[in-house]
C-alpha positions as CSV (number, residue, x, y, z in Angstrom):
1,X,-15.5,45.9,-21.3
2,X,-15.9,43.7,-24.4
3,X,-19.4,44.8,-25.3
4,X,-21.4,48.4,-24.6
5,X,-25.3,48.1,-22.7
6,X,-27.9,48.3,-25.7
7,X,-29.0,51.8,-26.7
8,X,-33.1,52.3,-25.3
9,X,-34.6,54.4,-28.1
10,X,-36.3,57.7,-26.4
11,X,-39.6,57.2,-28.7
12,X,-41.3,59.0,-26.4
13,X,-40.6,62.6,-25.2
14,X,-39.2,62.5,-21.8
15,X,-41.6,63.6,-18.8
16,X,-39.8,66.8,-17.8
17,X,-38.7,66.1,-13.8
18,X,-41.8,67.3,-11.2
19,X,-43.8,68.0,-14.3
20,X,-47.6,68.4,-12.4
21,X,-49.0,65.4,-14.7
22,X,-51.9,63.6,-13.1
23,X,-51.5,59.6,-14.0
24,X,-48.9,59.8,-16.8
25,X,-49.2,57.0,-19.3
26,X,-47.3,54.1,-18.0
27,X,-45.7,51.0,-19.8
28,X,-45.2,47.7,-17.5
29,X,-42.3,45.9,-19.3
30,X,-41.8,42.3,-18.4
31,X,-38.7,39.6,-20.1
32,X,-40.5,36.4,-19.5
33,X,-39.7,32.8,-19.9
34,X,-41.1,29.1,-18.2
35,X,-43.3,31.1,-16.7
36,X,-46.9,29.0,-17.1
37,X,-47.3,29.0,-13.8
38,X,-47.5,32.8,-12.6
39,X,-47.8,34.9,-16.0
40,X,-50.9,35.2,-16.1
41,X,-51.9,35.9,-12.4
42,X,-48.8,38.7,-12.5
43,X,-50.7,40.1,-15.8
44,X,-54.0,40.4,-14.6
45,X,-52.6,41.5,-11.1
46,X,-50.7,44.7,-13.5
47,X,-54.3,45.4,-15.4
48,X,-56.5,45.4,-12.3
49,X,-54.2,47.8,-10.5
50,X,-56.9,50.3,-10.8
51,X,-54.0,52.8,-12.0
52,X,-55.9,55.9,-13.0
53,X,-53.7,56.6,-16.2
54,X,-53.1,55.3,-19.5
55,X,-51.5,51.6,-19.5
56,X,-49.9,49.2,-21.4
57,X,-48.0,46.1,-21.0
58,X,-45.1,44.8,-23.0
59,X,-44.2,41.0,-23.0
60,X,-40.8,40.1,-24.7
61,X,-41.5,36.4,-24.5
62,X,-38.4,34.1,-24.3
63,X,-38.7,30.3,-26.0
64,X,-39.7,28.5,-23.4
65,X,-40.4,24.9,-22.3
66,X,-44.0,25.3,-21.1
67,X,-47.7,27.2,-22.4
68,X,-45.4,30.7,-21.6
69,X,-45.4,32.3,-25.1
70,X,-50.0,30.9,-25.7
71,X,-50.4,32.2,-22.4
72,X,-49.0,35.2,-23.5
73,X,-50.6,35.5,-26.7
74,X,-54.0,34.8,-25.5
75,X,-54.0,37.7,-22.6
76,X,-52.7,39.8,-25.9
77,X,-55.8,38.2,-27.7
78,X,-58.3,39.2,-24.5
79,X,-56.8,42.9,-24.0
80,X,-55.6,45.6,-26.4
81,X,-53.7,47.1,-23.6
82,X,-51.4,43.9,-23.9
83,X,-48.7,43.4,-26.5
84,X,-46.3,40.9,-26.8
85,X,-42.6,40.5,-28.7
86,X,-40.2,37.8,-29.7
87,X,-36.9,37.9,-27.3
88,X,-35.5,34.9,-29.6
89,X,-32.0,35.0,-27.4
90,X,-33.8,34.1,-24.1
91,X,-31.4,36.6,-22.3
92,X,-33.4,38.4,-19.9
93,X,-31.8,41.7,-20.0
94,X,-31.9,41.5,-23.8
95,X,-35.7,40.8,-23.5
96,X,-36.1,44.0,-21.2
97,X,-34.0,46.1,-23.6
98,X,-36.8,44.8,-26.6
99,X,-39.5,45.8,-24.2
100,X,-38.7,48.9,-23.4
101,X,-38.4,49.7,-27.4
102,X,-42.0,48.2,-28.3
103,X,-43.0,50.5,-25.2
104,X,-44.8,53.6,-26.4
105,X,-45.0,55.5,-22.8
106,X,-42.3,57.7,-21.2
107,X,-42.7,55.9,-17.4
108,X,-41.4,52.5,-17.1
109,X,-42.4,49.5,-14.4
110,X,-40.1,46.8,-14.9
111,X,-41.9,43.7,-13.5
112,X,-40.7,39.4,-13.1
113,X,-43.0,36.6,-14.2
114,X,-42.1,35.3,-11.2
115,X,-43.9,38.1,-9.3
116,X,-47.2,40.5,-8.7
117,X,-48.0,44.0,-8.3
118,X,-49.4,44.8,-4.6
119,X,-52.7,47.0,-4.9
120,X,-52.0,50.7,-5.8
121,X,-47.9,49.9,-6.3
122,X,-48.1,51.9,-9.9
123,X,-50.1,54.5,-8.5
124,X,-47.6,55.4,-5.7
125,X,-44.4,54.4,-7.5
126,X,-45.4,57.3,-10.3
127,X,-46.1,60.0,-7.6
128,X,-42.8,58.9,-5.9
129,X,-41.0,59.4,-9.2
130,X,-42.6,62.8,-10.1
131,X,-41.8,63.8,-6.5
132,X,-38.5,63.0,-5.8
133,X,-37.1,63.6,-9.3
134,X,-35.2,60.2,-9.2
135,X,-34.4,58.1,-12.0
136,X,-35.6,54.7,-10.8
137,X,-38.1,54.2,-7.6
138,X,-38.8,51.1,-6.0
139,X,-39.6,49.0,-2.7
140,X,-39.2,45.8,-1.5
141,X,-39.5,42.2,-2.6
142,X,-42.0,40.5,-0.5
143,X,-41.9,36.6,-1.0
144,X,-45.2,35.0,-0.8
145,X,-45.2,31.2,0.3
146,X,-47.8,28.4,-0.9
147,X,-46.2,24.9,0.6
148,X,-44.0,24.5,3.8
149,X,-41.3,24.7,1.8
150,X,-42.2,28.0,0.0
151,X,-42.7,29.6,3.1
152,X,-39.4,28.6,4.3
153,X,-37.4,30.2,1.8
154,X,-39.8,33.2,2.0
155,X,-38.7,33.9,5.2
156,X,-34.9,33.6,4.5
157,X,-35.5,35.8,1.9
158,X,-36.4,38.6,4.1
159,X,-34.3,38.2,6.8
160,X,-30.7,39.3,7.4
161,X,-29.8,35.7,8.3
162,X,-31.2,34.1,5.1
163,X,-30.1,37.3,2.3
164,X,-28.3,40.0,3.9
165,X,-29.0,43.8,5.0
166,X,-30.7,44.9,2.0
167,X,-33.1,47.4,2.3
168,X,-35.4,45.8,-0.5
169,X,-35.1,42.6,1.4
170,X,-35.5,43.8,5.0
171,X,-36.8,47.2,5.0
172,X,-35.7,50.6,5.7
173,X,-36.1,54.1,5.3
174,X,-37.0,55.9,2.6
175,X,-34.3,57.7,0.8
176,X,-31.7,57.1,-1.8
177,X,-30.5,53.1,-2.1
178,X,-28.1,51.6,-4.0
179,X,-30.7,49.2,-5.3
180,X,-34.3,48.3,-5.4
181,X,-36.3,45.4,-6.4
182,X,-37.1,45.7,-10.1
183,X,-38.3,49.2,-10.4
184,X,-40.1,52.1,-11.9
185,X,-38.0,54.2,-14.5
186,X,-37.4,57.6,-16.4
187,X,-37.2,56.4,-19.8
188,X,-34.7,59.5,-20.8
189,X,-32.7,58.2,-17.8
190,X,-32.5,54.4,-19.0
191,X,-31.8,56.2,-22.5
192,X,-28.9,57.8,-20.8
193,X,-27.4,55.3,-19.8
194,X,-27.6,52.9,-22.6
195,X,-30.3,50.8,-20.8
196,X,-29.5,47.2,-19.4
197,X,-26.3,45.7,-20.2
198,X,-26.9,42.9,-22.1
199,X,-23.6,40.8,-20.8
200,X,-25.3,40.4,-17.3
201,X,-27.6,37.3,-17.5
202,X,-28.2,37.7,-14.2
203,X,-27.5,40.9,-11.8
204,X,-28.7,43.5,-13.8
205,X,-30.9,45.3,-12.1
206,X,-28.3,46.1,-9.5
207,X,-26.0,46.8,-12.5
208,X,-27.7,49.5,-14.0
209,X,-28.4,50.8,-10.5
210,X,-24.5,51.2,-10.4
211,X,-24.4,52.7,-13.7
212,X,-27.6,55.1,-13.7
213,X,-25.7,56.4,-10.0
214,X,-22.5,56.9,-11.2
215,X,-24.2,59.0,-14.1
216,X,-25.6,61.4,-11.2
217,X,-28.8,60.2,-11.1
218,X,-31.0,58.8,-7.7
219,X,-32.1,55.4,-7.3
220,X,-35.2,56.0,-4.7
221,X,-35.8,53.5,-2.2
222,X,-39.6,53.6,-0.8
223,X,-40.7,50.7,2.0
224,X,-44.1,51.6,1.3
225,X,-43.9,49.7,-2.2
226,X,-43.8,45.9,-2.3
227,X,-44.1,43.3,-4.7
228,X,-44.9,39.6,-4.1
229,X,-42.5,36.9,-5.2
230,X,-43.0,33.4,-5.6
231,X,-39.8,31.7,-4.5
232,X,-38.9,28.5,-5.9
233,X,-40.6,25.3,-4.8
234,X,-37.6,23.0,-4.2
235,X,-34.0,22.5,-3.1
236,X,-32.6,21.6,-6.5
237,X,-34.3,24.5,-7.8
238,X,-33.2,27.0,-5.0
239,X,-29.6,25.8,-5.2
240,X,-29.8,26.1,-8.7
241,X,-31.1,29.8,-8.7
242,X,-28.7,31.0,-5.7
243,X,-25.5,29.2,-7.4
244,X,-26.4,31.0,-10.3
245,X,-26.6,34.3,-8.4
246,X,-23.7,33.7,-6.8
247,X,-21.4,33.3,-10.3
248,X,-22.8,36.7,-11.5
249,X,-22.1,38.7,-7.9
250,X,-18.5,37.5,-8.8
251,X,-18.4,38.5,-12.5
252,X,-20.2,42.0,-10.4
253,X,-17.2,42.4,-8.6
254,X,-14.9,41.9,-11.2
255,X,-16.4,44.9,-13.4
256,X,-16.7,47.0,-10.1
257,X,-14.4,46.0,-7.6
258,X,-15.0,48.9,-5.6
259,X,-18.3,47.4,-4.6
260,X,-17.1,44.3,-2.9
261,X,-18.0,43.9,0.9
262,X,-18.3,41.5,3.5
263,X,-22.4,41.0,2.4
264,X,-21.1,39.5,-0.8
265,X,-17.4,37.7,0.7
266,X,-19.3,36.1,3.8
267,X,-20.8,32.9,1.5
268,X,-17.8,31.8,-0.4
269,X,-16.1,32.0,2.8
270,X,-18.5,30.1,4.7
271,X,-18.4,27.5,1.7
272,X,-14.7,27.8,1.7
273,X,-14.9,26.6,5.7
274,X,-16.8,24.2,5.8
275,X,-15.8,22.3,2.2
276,X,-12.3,22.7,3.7
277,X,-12.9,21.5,7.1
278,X,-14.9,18.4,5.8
279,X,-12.3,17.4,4.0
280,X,-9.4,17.9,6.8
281,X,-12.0,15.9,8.8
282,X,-12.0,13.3,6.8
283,X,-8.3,12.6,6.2
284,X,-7.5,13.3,10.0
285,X,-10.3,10.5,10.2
286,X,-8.4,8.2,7.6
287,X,-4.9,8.5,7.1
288,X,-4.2,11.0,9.8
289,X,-2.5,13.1,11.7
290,X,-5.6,13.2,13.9
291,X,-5.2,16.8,14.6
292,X,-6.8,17.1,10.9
293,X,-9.6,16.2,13.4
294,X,-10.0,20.1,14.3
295,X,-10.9,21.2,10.8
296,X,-14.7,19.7,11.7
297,X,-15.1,22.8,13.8
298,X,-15.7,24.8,10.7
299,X,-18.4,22.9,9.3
300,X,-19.8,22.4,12.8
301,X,-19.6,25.6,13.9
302,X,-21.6,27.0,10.4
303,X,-24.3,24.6,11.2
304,X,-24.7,26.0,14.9
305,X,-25.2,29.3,13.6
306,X,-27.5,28.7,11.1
307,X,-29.5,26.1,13.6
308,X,-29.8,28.9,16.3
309,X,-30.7,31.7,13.7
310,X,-32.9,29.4,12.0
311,X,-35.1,29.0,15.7
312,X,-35.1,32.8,15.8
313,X,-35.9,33.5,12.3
314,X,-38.5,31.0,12.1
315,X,-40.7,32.2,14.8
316,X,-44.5,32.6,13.8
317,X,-43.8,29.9,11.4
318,X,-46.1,26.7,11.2
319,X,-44.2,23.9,12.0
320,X,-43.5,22.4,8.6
321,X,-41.5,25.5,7.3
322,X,-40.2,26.5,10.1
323,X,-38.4,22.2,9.5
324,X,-36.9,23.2,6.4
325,X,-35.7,27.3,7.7
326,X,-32.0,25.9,8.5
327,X,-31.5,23.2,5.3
328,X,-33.3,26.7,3.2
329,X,-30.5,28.7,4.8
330,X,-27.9,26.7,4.3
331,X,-28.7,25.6,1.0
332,X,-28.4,29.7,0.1
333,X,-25.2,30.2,1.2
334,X,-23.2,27.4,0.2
335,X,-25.1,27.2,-3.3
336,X,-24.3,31.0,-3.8
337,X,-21.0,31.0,-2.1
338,X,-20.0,28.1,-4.8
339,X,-20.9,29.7,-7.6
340,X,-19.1,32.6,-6.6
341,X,-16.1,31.0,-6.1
342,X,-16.7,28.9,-9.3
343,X,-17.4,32.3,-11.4
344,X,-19.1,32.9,-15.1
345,X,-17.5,33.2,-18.6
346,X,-20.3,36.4,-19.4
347,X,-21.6,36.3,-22.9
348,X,-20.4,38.1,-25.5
């Protein structure tokens, strides 16, 4: 590896494992940037939590394009409990790693701009934690849906068709996990471990899931904790987020091969098929032989699959998402499975 993960300063004495401490002093650490549109509803969701303990939230604020950083800075202006810091790189794992340093409080909730706190989620996680020991507890990522399309892509998100068999995506037991959504962390565990890795742009939740693991420590998986999401609102901006996604699973891959499985191999071969097939299509079409003709199966094949799942998965939907649940599908894959195959140059 070209570059080591930051180093989290321990400021804080660690919370010695099942310590009986009612309500420990929590920090909610958030890397935030273009995010005028949810910040302050996912702030104000974190200070009304009604968590019974001490509580502060850290913003490392990203330059941003939009009222992100005054948004910011006025919620710091209108509550002591907030505090805000530069993150001049824009990174996002960089931003956590500055969060986590301004933090003054031994228990860490990582949460997105892009998301909000369901009632009593601190309060739980914490109790989880202290229980089980574990260096990270979490649930799953519950996408919330304003618009038709919204809700389409909410629904793909929690669905094996749409995302996969993730248990933070489509539920499960409680137990050990390879990964949950964002988290709730041990601060001497992140310190352990040399906190977020600052290479992965994207991916690095799971990332230091993988590392914290390998160090013998327990990533806790709990269904009873959810967090809303608010997916993106259009194609270009879906394809543009799961493309994205899709070059960092690959540069994933390549750091841990042993993690590769047919969850993360089925897009880019899906793309693969039905890129291919087109174009075999089209010359048997053009120039010939016509038996080039039989490479359409692929693409027509994919978009039988998805149109059939898409009426299953789409049930209980009104009618205007449950329009766009196949394009939203397919749109996922192939935008992820190209960016796999196209890969990243990581930072640094």
């Amino acid at each position: 590896m070209s570059e080591q993960p930051a180093t989290v300063p321990a400021t804080v004495p660690a919370t010695p494992v099942g310590a009986p401490l009612a309500s420990p002093p929590v920090s909610v650490v958030l890397a935030v940037r273009d995010e005028e549109r949810f910040l302050d509803g996912a702030v104000r969701r974190i200070l009304g939590s009604g968590y019974a303990g001490e509580l502060e939230v850290v913003l490392a604020v990203a330059p941003s394009i939009d009222r992100t950083r005054e948004i910011a800075d006025e919620l710091a202006a209108h509550d002591p409990r907030v505090q805000v810091v530069d993150n001049p790189t824009g990174w996002t794992p960089n931003g956590l790693n500055l969060a986590v340093a301004a933090a003054r409080h031994d228990i860490l909730v990582r949460v997105d701009g892009h998301s909000e706190l369901s009632p009593g989620y601190i309060t739980e996680a914490v109790e989880v934690l202290t229980r089980t020991g574990a260096a990270n507890v979490g649930g799953r990522m519950l996408p919330v849906g304003e618009t038709p399309f919204e809700q389409a892509v909410a629904r793909a998100m929690s669905t094996p068709l749409g995302i996969g068999a993730a248990s933070f995506h489509t539920g499960g037991d409680e137990g050990p996990a390879p990964t949950v959504y964002l988290g709730v962390f041990r601060r001497d565990a992140l310190a352990k471990v040399g906190g977020f890795d600052e290479r992965f742009v994207r991916a690095q939740d799971w990332e230091l899931n993988h590392r914290l693991r390998a160090a013998g420590e327990t990533v806790w998986f709990d269904p009873r904790l959810g967090v809303d999401y608010r997916p993106r609102g259009s194609y270009r901006a879906l394809a543009r987020q799961f493309y994205k996604t899709g070059q960092w699973r690959r540069f994933v891959m390549r750091e841990y091969p042993e993690t590769a499985s047919w969850r993360y191999l089925a897009p880019p071969a899906a793309t693969a098929g039905v890129v291919g097939g087109l174009v075999l299509g089209a010359v048997g079409a053009t120039v010939g032989p016509r038996w080039l003709l039989a490479g359409l199966a692929a693409p027509v094949g994919y978009g039988a699959i998805v149109a059939v799942g898409a009426v299953v998965a789409g049930r209980g939907l009104p009618a205007g998402a449950r329009r766009h649940l196949g394009p939203v599908v397919a749109t996922m894959h192939l935008t992820w499975g190209a960016g796999f195959l196209r890969g990243v140059r990581p930072k640094g």
